[in-house]
MDAnalysis code that builds the backbone (N, CA, C; Angstrom):
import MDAnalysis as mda
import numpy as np

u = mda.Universe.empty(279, n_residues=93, atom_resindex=np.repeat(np.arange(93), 3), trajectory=True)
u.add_TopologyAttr("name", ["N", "CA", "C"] * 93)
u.add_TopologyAttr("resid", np.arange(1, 94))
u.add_TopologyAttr("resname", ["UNK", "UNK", "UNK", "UNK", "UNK", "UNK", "UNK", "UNK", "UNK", "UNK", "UNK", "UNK", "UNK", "UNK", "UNK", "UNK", "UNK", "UNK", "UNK", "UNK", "UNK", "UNK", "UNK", "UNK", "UNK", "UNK", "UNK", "UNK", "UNK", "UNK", "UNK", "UNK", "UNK", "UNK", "UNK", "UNK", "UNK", "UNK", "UNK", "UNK", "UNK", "UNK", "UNK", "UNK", "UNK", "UNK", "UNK", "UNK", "UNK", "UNK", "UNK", "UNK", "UNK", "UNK", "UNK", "UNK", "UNK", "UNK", "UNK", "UNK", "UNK", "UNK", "UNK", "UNK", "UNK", "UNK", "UNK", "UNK", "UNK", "UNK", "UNK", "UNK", "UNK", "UNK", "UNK", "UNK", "UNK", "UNK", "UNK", "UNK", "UNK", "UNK", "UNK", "UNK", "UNK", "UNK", "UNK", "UNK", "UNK", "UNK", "UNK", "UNK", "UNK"])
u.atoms.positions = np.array([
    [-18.108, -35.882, 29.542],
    [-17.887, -34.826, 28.578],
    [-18.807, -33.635, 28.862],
    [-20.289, -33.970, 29.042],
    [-20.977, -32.839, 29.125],
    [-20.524, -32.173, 30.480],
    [-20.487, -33.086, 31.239],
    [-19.856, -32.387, 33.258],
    [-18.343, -31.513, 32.909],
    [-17.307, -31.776, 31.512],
    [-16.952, -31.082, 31.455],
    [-16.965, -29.694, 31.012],
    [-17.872, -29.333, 29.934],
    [-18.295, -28.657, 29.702],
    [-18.778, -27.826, 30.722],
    [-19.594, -28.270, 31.293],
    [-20.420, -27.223, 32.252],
    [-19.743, -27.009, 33.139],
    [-19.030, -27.590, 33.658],
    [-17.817, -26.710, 34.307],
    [-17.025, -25.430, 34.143],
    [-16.593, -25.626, 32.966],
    [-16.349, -24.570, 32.285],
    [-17.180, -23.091, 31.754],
    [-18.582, -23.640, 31.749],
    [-19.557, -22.754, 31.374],
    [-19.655, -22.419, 32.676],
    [-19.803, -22.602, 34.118],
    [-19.999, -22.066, 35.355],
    [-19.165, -21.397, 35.484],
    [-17.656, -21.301, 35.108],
    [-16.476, -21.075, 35.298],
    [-16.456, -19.366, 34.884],
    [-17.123, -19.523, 33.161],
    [-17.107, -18.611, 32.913],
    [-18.219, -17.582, 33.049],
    [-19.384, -18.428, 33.404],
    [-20.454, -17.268, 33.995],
    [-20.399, -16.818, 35.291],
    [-19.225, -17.483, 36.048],
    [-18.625, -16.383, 37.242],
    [-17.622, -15.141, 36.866],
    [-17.466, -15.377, 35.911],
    [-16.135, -14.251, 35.147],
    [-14.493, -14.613, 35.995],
    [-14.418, -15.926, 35.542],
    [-13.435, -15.884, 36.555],
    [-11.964, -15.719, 34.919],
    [-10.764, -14.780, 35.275],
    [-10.370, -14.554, 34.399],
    [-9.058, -16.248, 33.799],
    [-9.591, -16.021, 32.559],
    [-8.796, -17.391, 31.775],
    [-7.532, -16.884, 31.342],
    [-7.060, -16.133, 31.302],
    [-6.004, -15.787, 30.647],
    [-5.372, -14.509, 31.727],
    [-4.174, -14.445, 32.252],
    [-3.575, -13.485, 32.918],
    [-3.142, -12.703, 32.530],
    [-3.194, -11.268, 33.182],
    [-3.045, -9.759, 32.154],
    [-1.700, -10.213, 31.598],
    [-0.755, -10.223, 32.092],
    [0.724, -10.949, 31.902],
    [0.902, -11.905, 30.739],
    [0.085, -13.001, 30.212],
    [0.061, -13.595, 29.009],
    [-0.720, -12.737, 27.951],
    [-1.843, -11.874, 28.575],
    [-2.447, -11.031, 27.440],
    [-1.109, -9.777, 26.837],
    [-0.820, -9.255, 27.894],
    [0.275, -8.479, 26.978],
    [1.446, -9.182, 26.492],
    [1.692, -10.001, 26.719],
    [2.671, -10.732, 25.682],
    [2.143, -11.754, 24.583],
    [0.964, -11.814, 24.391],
    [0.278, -12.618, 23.039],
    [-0.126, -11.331, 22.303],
    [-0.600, -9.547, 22.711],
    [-0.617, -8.622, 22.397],
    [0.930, -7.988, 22.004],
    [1.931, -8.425, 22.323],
    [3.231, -7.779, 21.927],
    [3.159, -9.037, 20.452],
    [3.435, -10.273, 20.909],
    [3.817, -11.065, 19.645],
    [2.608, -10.195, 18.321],
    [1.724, -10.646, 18.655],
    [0.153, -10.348, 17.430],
    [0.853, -8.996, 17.090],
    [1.311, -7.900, 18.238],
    [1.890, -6.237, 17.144],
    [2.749, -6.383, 16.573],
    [3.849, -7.530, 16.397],
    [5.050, -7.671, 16.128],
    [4.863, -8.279, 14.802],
    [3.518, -9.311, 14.865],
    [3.328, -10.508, 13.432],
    [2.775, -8.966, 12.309],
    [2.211, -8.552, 12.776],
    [0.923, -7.155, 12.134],
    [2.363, -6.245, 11.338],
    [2.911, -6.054, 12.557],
    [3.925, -4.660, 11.573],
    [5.229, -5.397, 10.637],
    [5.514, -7.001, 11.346],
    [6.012, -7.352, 10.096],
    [5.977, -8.017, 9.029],
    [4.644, -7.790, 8.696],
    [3.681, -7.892, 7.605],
    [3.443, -6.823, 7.160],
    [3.543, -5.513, 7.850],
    [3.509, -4.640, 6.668],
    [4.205, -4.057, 5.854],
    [5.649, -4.452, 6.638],
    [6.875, -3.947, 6.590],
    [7.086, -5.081, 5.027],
    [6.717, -6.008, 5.856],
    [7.143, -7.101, 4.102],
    [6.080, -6.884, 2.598],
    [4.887, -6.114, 3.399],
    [3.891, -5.818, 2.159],
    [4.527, -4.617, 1.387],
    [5.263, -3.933, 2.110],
    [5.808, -2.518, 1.658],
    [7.037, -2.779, 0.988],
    [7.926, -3.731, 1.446],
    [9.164, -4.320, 0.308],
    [8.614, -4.446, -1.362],
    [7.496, -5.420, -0.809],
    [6.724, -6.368, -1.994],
    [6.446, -5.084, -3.022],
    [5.899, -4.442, -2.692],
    [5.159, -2.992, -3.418],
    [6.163, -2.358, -3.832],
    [7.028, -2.277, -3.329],
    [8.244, -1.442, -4.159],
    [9.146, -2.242, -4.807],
    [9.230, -3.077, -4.858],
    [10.198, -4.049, -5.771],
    [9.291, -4.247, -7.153],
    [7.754, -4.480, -6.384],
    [6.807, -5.187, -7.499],
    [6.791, -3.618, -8.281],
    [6.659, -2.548, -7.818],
    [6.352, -1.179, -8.872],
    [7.741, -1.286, -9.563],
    [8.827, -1.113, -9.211],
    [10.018, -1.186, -9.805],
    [10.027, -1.877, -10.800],
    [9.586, -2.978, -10.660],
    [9.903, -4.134, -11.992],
    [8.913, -3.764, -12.816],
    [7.945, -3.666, -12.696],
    [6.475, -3.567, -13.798],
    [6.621, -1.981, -14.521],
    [7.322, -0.822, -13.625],
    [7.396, 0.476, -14.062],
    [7.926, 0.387, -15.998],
    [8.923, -0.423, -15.991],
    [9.651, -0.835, -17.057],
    [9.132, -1.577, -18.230],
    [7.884, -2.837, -17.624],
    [7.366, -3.221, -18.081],
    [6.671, -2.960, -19.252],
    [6.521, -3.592, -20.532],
    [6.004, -3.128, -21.476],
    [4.221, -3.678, -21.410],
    [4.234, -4.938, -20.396],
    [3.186, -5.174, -20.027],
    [2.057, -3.985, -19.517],
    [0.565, -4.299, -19.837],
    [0.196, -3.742, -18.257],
    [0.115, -4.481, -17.171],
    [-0.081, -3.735, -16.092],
    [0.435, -3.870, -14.771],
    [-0.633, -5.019, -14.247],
    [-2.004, -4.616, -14.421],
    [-2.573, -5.954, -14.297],
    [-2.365, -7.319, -15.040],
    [-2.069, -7.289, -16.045],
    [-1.775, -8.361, -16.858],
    [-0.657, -9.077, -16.136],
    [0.234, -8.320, -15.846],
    [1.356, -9.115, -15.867],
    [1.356, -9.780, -14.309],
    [0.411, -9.073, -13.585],
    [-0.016, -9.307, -12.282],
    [-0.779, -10.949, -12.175],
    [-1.637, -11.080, -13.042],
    [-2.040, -12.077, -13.529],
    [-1.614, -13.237, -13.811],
    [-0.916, -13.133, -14.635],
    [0.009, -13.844, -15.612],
    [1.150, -14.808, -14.521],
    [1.720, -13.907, -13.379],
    [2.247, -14.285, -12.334],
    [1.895, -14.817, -11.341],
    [0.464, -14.925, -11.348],
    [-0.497, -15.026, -10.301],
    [-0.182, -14.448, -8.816],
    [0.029, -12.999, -9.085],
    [-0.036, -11.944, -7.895],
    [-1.118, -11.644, -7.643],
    [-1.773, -11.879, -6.140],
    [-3.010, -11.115, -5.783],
    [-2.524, -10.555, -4.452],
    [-2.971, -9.290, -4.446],
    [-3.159, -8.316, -3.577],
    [-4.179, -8.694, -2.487],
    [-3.735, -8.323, -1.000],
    [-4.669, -8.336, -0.358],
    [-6.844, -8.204, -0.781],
    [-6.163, -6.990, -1.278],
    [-7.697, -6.563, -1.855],
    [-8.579, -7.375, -2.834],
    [-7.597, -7.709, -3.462],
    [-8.352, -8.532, -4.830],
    [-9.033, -10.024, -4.014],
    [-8.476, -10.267, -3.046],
    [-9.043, -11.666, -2.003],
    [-9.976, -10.736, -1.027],
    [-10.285, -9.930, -1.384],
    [-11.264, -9.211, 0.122],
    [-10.630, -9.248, 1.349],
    [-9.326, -9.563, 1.580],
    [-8.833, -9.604, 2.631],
    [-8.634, -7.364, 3.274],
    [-8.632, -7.779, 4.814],
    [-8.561, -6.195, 5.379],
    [-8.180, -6.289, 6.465],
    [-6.968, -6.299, 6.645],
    [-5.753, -6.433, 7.330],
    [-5.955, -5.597, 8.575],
    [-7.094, -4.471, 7.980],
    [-7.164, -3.597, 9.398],
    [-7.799, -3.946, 10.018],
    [-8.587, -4.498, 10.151],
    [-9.779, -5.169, 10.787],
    [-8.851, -5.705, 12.061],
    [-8.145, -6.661, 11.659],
    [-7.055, -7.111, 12.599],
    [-6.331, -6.708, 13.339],
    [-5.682, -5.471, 12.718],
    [-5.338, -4.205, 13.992],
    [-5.886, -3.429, 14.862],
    [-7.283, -3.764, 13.889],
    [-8.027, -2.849, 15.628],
    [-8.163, -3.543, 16.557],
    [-7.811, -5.451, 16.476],
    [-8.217, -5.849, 17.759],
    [-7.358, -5.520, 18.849],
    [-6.281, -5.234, 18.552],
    [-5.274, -4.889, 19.547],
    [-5.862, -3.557, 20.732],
    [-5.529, -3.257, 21.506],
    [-6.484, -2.494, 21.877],
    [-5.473, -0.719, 21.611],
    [-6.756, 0.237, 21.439],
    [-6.596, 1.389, 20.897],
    [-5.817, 2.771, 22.197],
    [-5.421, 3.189, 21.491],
    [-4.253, 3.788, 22.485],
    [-2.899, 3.864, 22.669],
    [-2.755, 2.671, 22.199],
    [-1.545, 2.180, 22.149],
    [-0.277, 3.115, 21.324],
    [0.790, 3.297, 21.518],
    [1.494, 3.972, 20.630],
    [1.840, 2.428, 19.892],
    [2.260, 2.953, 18.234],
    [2.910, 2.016, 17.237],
    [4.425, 2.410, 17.723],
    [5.426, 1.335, 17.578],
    [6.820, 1.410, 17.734],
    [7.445, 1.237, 16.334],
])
């Protein structure tokens, strides 16, 4: 176990590359593809969810609650963080 290890640790303190540009841009196409259609479905969510609550006699948090809707934000989650790993330059499609 440890001889395997250190194999691997030699492996990589030669820089020898683990992953081929060829699988990096296609695990970089899937990851832009998961990202935008997630936002595309966060942006449905937001307009259906304003639509219904606009009417609402509730308030908007309450009823948010009540449903147990949480928003990215309210979990500290930051979605962008995640898009910058992609690398910068890139045009969005």
């Amino acid at each position: 176990m440890v001889d395997e290890m250190e194999k691997k640790l030699i492996k990589l303190w030669k820089g020898v590359t683990l992953v081929s540009p060829e699988d990096r841009l296609a695990i970089e196409g899937l990851y832009s593809k998961a990202l935008n259609q997630r936002r595309r479905r966060k942006r449905m969510f937001r307009d259906v969810w304003d639509a219904i609550t606009e009417n609402s006699p509730k308030n908007p948090k309450e009823f948010k609650e009540e449903h147990g809707v949480e928003y990215d934000e309210d979990v500290g989650v930051n979605f962008q963080s995640f898009a910058d790993l992609i690398q910068h330059g890139k045009k969005r499609r």
